[in-house]
Backbone atoms as SQL, in Angstrom:
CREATE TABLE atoms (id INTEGER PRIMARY KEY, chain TEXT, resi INTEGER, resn TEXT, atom TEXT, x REAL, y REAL, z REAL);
INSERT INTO atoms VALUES
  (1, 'A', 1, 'UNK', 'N', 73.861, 90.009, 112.448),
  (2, 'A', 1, 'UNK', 'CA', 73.546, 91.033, 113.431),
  (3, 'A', 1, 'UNK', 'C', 74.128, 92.359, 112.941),
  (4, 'A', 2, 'UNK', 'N', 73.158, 93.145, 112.781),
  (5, 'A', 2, 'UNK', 'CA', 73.770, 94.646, 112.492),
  (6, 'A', 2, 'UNK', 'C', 74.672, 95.561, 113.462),
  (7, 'A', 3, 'UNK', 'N', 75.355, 96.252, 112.912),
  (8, 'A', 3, 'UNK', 'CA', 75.941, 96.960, 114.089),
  (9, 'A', 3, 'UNK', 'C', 75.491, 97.649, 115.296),
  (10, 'A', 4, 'UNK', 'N', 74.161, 98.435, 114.745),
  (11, 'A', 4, 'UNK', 'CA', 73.347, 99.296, 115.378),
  (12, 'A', 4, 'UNK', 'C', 72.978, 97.884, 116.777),
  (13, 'A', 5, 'UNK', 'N', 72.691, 96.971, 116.428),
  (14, 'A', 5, 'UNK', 'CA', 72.095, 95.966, 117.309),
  (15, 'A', 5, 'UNK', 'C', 73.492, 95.632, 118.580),
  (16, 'A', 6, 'UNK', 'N', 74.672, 95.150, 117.686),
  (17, 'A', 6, 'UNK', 'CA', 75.998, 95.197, 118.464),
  (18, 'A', 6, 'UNK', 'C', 75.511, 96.156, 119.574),
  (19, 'A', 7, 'UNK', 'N', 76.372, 96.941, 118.541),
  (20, 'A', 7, 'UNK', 'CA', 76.148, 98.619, 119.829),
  (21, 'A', 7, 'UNK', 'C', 75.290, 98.705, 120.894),
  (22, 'A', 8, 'UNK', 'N', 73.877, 98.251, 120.338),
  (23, 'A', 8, 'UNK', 'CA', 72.375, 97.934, 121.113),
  (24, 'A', 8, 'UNK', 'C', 73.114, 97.417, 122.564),
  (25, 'A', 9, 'UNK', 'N', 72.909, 96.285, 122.145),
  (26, 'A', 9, 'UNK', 'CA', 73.476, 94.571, 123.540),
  (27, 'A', 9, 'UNK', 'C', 75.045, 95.470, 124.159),
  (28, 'A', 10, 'UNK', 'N', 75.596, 96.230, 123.466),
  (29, 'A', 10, 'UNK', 'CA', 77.166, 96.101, 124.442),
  (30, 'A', 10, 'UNK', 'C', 77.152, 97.378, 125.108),
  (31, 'A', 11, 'UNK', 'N', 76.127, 98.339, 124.829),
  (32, 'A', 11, 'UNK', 'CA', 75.997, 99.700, 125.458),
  (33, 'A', 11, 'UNK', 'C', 74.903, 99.056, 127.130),
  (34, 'A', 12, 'UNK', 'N', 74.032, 97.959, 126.944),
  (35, 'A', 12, 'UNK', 'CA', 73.659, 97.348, 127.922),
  (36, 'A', 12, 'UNK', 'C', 74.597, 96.403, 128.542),
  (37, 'A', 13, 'UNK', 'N', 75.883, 96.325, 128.279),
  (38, 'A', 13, 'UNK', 'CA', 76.457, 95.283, 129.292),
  (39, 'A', 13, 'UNK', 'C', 77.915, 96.232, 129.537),
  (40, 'A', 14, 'UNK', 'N', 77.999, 97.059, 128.720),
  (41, 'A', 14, 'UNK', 'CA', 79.133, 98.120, 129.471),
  (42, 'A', 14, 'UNK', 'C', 78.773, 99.404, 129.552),
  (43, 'A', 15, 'UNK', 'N', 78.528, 100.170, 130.637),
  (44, 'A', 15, 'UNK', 'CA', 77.437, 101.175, 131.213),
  (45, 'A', 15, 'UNK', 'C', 78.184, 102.149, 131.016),
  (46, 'A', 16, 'UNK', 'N', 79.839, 101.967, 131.231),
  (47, 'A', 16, 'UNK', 'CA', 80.758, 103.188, 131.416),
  (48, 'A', 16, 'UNK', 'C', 80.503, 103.831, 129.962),
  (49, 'A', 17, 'UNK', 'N', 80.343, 103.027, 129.130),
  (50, 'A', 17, 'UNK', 'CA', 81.299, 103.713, 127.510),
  (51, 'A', 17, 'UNK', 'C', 80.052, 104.544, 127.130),
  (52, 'A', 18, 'UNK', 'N', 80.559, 105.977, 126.636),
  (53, 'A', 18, 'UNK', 'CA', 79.557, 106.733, 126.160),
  (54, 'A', 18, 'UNK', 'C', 79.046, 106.479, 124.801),
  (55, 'A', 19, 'UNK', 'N', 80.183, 106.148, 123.862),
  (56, 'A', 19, 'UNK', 'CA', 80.162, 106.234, 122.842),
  (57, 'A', 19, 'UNK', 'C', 80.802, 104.696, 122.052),
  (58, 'A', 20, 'UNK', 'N', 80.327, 103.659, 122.190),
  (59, 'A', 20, 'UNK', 'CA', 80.138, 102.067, 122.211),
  (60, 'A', 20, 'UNK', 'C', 79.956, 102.167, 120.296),
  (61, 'A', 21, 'UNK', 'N', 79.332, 102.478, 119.520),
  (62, 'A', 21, 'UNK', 'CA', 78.873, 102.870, 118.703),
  (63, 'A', 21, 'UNK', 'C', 80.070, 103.611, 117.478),
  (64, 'A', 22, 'UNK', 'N', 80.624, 104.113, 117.790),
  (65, 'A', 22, 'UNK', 'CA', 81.806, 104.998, 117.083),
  (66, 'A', 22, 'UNK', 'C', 83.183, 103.768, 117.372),
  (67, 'A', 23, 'UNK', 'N', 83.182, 103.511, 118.379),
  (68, 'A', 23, 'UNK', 'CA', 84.303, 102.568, 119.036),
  (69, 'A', 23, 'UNK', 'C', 84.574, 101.498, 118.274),
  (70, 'A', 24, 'UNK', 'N', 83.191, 101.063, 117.742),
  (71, 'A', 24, 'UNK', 'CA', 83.180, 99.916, 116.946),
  (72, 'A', 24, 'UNK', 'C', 83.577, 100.223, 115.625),
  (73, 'A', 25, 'UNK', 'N', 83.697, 101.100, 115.207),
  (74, 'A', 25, 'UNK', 'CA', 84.301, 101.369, 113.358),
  (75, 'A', 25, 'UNK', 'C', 85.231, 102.017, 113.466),
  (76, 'A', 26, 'UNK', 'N', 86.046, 101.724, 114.727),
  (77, 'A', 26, 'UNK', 'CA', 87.680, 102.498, 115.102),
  (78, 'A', 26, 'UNK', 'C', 88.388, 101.265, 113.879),
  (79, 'A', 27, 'UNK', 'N', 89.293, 101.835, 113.007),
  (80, 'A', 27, 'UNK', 'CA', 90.169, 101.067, 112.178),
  (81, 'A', 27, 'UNK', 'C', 90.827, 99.873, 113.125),
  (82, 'A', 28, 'UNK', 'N', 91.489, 100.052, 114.089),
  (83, 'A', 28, 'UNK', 'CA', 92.139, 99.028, 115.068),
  (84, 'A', 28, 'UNK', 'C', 91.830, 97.821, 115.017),
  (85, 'A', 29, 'UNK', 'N', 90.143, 98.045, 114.982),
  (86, 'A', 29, 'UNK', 'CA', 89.613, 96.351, 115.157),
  (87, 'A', 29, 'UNK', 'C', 89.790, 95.952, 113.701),
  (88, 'A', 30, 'UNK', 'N', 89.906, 96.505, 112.521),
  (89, 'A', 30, 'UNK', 'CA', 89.972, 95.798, 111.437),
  (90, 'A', 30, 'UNK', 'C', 91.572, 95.683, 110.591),
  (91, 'A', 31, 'UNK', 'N', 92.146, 94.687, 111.082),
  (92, 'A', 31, 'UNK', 'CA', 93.289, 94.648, 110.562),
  (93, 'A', 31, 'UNK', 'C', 93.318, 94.547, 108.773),
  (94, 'A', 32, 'UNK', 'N', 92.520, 94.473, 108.114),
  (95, 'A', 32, 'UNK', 'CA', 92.284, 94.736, 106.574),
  (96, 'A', 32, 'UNK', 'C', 92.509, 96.133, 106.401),
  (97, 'A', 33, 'UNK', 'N', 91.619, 96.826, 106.885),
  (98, 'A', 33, 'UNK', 'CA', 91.627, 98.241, 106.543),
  (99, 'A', 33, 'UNK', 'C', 92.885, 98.768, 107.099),
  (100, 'A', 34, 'UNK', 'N', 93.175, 98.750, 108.180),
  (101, 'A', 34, 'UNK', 'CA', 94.913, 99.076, 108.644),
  (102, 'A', 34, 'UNK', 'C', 95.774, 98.823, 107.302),
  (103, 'A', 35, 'UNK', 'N', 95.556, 97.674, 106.950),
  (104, 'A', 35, 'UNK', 'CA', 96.392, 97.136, 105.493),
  (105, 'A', 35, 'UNK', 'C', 96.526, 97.962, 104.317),
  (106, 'A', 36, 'UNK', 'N', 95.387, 97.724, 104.319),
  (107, 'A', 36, 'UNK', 'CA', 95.120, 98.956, 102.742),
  (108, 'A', 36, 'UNK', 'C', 95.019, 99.789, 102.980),
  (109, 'A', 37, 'UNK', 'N', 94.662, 100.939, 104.104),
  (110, 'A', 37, 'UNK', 'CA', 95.446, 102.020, 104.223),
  (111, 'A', 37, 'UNK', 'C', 96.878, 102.653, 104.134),
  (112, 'A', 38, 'UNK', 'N', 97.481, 101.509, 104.970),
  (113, 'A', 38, 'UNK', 'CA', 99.190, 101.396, 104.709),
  (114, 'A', 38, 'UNK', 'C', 100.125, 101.273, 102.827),
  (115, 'A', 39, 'UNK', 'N', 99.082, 99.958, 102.657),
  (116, 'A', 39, 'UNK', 'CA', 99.173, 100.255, 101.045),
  (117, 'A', 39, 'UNK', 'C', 99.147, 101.198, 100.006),
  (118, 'A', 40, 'UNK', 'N', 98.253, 102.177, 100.893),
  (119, 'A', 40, 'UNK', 'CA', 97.696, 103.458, 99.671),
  (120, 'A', 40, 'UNK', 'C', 98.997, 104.224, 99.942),
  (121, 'A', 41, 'UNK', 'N', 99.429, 104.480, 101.253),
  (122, 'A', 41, 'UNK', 'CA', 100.452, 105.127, 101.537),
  (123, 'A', 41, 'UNK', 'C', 101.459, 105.146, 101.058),
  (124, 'A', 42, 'UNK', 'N', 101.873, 103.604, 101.045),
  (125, 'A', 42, 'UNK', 'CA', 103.015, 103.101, 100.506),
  (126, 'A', 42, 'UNK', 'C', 103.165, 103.487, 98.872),
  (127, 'A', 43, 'UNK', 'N', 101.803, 103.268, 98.355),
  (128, 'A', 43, 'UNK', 'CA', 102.088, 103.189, 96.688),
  (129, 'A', 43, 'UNK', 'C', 102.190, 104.756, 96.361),
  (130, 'A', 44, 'UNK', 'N', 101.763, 105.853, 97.431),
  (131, 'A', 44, 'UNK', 'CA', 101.908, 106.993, 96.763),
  (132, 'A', 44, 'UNK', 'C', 99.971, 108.005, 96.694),
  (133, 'A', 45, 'UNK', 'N', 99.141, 106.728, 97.185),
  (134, 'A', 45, 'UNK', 'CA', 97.867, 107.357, 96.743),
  (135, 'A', 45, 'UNK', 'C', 97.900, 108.653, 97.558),
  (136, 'A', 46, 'UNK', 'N', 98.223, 108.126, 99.174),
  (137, 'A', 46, 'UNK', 'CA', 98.017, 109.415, 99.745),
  (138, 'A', 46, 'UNK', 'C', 99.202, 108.955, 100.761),
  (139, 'A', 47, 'UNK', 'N', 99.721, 110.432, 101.441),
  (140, 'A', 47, 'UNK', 'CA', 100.451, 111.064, 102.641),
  (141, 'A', 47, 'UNK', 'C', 99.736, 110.758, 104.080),
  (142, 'A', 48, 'UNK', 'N', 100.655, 109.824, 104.627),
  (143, 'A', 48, 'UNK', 'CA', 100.005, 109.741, 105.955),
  (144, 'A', 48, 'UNK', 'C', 100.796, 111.465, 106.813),
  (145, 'A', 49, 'UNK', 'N', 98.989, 111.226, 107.064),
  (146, 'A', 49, 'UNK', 'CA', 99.357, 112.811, 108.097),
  (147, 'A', 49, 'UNK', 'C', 100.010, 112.557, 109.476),
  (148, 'A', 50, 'UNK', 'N', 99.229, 113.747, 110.442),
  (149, 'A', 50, 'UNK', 'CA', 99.201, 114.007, 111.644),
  (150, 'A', 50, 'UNK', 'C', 98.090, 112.918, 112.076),
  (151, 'A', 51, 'UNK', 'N', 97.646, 112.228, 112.816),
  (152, 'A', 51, 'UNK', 'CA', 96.327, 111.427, 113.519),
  (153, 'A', 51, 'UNK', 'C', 95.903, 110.739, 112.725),
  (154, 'A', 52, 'UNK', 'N', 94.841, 111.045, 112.528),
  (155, 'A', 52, 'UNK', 'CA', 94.413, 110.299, 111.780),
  (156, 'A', 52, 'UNK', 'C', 93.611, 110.399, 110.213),
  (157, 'A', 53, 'UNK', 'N', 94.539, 111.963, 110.413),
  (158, 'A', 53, 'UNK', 'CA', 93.962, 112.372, 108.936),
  (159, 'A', 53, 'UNK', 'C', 95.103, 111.946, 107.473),
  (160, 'A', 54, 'UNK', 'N', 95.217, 111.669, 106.382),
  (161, 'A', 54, 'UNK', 'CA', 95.878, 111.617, 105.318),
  (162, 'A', 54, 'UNK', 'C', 95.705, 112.642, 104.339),
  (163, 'A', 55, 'UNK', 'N', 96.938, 113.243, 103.774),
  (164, 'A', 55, 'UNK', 'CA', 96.232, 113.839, 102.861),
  (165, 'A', 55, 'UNK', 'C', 96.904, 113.439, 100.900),
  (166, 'A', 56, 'UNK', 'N', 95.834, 113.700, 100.462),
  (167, 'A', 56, 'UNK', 'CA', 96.131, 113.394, 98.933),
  (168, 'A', 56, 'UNK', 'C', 97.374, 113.797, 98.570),
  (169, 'A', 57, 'UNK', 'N', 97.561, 113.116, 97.389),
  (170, 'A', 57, 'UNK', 'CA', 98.688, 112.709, 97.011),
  (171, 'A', 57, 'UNK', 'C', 98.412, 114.353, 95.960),
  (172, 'A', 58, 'UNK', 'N', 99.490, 115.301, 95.954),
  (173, 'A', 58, 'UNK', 'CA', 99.790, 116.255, 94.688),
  (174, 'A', 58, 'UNK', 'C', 98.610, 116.779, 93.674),
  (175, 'A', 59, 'UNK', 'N', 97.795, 117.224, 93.340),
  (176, 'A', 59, 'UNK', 'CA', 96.982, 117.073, 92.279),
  (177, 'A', 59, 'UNK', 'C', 97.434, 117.139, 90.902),
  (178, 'A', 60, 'UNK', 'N', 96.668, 116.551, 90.487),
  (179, 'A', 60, 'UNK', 'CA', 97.055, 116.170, 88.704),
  (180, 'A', 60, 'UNK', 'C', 97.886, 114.472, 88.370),
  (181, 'A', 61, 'UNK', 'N', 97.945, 113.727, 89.878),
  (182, 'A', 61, 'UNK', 'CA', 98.812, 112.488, 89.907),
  (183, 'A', 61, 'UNK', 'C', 97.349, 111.429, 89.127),
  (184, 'A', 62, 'UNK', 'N', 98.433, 110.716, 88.927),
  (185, 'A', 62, 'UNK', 'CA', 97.582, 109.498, 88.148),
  (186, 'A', 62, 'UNK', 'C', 97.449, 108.359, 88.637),
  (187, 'A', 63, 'UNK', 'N', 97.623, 108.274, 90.255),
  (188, 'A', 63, 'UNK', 'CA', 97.389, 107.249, 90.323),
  (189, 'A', 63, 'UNK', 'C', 96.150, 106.574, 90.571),
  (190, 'A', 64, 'UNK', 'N', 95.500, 105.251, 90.384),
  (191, 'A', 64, 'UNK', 'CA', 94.459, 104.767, 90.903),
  (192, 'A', 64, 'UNK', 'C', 94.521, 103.259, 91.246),
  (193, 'A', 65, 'UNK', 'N', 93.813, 103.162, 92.086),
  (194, 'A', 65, 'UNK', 'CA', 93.413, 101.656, 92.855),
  (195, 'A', 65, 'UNK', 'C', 92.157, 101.148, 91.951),
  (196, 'A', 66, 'UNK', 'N', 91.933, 100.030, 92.105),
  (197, 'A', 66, 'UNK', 'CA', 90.380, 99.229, 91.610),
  (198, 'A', 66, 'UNK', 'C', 90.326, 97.864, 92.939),
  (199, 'A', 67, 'UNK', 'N', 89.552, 98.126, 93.563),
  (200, 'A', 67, 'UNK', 'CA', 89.114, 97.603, 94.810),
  (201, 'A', 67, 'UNK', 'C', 87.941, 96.495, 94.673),
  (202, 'A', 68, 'UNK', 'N', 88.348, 95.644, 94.725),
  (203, 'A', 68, 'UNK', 'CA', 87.239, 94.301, 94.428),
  (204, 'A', 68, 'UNK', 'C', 86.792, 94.123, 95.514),
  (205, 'A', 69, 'UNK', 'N', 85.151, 93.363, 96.379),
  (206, 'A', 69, 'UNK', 'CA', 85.051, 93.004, 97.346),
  (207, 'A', 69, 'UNK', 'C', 83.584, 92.026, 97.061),
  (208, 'A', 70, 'UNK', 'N', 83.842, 90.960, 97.816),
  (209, 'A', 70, 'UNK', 'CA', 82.813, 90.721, 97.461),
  (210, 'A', 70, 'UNK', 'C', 81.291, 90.579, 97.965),
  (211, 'A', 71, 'UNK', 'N', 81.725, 91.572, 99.359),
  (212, 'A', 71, 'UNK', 'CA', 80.217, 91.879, 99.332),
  (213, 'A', 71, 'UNK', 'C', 79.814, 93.759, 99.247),
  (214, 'A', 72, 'UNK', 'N', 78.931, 93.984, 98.999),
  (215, 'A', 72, 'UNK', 'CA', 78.602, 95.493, 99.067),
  (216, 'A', 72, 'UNK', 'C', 79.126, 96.328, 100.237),
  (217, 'A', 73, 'UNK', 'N', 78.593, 95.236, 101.497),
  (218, 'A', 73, 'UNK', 'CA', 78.424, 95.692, 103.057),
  (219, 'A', 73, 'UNK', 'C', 80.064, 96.149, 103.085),
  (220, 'A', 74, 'UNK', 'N', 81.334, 95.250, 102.649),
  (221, 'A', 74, 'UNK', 'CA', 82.407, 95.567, 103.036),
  (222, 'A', 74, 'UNK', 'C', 82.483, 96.709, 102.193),
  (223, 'A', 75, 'UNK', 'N', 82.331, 97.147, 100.677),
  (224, 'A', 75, 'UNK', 'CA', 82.349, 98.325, 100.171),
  (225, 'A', 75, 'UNK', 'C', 82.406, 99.476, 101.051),
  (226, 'A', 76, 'UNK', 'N', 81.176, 99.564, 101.890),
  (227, 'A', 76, 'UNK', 'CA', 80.497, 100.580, 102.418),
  (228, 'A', 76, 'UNK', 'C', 81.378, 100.869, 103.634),
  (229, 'A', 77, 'UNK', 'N', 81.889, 99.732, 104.571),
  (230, 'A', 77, 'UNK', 'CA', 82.637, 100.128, 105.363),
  (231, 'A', 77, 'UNK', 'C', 84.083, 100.415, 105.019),
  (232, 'A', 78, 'UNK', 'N', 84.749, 100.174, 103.769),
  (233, 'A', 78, 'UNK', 'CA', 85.779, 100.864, 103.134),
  (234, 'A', 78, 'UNK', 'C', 85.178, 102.573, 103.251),
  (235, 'A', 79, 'UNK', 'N', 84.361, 102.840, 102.846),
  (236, 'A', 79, 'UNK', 'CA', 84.112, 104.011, 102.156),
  (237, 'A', 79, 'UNK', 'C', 83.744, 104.771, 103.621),
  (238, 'A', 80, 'UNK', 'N', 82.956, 104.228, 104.363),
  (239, 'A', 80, 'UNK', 'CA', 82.586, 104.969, 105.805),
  (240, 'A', 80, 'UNK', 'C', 83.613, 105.527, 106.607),
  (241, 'A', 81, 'UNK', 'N', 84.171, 103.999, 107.049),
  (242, 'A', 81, 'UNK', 'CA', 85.097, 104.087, 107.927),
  (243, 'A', 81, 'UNK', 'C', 86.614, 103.968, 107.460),
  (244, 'A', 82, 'UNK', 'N', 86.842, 104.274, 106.224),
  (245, 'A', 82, 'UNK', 'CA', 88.292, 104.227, 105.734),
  (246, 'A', 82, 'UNK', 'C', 88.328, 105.692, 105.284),
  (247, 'A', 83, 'UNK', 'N', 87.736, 105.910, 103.856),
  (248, 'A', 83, 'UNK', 'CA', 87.800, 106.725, 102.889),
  (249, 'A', 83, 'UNK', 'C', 87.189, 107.942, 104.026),
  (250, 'A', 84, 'UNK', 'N', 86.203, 108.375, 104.091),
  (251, 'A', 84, 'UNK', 'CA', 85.188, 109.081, 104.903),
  (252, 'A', 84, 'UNK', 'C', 85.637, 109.635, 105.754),
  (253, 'A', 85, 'UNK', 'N', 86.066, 108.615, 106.667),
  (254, 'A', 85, 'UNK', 'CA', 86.651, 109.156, 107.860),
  (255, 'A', 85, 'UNK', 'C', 88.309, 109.334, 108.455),
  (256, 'A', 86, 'UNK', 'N', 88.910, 108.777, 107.442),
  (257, 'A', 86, 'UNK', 'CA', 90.862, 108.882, 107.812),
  (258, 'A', 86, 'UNK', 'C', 90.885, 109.213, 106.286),
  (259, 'A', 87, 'UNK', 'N', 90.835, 109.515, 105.219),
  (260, 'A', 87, 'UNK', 'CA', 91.146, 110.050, 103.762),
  (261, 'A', 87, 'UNK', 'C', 90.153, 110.467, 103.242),
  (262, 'A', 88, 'UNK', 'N', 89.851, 111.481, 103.761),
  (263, 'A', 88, 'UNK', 'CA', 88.656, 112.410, 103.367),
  (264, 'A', 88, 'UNK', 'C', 88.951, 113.438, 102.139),
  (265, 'A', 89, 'UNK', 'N', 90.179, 112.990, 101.826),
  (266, 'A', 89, 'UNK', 'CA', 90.789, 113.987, 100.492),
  (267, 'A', 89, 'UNK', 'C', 91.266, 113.444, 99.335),
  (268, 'A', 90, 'UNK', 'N', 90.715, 111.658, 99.142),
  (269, 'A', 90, 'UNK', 'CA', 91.123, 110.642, 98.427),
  (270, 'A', 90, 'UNK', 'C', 89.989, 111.168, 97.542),
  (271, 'A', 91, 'UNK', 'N', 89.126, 111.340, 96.219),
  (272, 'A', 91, 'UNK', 'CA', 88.922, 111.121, 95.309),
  (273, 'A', 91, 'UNK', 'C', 88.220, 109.542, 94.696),
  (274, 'A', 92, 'UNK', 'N', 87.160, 109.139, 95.166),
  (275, 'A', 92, 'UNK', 'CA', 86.753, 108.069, 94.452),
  (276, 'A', 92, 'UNK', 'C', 85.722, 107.845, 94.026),
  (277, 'A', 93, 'UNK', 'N', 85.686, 106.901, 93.249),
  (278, 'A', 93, 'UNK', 'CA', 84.038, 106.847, 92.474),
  (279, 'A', 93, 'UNK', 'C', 83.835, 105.143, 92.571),
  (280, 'A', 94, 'UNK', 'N', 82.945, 104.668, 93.172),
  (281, 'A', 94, 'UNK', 'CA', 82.256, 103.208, 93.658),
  (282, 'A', 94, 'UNK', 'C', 80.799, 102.882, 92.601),
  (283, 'A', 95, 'UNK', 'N', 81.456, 102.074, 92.140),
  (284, 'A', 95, 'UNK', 'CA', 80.608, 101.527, 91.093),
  (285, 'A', 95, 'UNK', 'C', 80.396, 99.894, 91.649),
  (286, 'A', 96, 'UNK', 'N', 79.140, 99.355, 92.315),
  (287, 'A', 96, 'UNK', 'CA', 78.599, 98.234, 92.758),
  (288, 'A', 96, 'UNK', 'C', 77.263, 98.092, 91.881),
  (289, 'A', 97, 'UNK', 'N', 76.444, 96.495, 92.093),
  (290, 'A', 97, 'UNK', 'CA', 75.662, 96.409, 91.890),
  (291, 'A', 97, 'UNK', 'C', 74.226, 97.308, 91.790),
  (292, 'A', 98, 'UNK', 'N', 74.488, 98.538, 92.305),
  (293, 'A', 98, 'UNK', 'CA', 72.998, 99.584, 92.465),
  (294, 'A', 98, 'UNK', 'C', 73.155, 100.552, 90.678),
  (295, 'A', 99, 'UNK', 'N', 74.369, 100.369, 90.485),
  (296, 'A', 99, 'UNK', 'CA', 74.336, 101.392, 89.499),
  (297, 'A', 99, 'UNK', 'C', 74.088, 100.280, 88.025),
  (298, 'A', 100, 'UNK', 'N', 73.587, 100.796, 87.511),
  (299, 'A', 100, 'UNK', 'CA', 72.704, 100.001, 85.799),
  (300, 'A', 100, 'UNK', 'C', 74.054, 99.795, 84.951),
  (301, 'A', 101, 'UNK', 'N', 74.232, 98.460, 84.537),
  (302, 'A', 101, 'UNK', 'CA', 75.406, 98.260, 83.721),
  (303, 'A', 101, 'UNK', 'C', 75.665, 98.546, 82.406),
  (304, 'A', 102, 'UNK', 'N', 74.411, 99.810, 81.611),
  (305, 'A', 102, 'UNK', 'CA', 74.415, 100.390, 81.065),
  (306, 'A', 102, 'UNK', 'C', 75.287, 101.330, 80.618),
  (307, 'A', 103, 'UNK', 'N', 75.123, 102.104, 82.240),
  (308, 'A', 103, 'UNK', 'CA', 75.657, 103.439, 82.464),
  (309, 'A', 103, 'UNK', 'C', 77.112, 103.103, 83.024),
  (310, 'A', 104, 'UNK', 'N', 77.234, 102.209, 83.408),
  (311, 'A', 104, 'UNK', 'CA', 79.197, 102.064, 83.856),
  (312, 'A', 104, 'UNK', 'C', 80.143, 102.897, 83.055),
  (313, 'A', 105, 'UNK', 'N', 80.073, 102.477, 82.029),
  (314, 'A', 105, 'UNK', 'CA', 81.363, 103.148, 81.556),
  (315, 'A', 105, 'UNK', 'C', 81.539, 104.197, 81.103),
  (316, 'A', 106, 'UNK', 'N', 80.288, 105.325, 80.897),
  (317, 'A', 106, 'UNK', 'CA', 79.820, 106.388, 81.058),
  (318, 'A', 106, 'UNK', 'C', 80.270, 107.264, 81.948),
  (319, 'A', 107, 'UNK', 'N', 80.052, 106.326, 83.555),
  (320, 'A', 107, 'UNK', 'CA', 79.893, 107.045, 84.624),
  (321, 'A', 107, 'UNK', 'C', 81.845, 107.307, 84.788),
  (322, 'A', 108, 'UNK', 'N', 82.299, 105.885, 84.165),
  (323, 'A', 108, 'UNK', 'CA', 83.789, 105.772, 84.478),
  (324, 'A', 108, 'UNK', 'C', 84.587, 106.673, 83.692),
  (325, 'A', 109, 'UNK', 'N', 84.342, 107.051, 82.739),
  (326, 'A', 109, 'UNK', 'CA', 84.330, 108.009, 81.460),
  (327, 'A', 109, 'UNK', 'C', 84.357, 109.027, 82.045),
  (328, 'A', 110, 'UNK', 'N', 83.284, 109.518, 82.311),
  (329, 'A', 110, 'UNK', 'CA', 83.406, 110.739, 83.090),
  (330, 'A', 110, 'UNK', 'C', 84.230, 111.230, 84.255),
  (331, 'A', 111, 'UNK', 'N', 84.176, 110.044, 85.340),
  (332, 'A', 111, 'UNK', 'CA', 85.112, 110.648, 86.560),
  (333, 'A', 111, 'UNK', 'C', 86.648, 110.679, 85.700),
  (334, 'A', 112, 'UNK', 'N', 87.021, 109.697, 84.863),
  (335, 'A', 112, 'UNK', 'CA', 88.287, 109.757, 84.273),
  (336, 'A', 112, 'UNK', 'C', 89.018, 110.951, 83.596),
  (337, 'A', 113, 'UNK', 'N', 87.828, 111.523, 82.655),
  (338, 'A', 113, 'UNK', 'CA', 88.380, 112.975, 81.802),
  (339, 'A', 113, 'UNK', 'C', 87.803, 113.725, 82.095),
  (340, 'A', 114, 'UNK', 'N', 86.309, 114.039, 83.121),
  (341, 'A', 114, 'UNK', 'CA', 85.867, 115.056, 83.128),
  (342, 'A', 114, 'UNK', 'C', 84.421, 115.276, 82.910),
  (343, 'A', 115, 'UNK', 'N', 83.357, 115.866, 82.896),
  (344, 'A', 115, 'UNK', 'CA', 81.935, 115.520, 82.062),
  (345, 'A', 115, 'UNK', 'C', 81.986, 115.995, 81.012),
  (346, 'A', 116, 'UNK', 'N', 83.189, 116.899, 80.296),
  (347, 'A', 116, 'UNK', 'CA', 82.935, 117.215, 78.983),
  (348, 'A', 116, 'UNK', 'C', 83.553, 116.591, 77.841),
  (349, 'A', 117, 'UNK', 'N', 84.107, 115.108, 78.529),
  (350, 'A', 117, 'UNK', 'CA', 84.272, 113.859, 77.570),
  (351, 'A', 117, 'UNK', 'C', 83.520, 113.321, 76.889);
């Protein structure tokens, strides 16, 4: 069941909530992402702010994560509702199944030194 559908069925059985839809990709409900947010913090990636914003770690730091998952869908909600929306000043490049395994290390090449590597 997709979310949009969730949202669908629970915006019809709770009348009050305006916004049923946003509620549902609140970090709270996902104790993973709480995790590895805390983690990034901890290791230095980024500064927990004010609310719910973070901000990057210094520029010119070296640090990086490599994030395994094994489905796409969780990718995406890392990147939506983690990266996107509470570390909007994190820096990343997502390399999944859509991109040609040609071009990987190209693409990794590049975010690493620059495009004039």
């Amino acid at each position: 069941m997709s979310p949009d559908s969730i949202a669908s069925h629970l915006s019809e059985c709770v009348h009050d909530s305006k916004d049923i839809k946003s509620s549902l990709h609140d970090l709270h409900h996902a104790p993973k992402l709480v995790s590895f947010q805390e983690i990034l913090e901890e290791c230095g990636i980024v500064i927990a702010g004010s609310g719910s914003e973070s901000i990057a770690v210094a520029e010119g730091s070296q640090h990086r994560v490599l994030i395994f998952a094994q489905h796409k869908a969780f990718l995406d909600i890392i990147e939506k509702d983690l990266f996107q929306t509470h570390m909007k000043s994190v820096t990343y490049l997502r390399l999944d199944g859509s991109v040609e395994p040609s071009r990987r290390f190209d693409i990794v090449k590049a975010f690493k030194f620059g495009p004039d590597h």
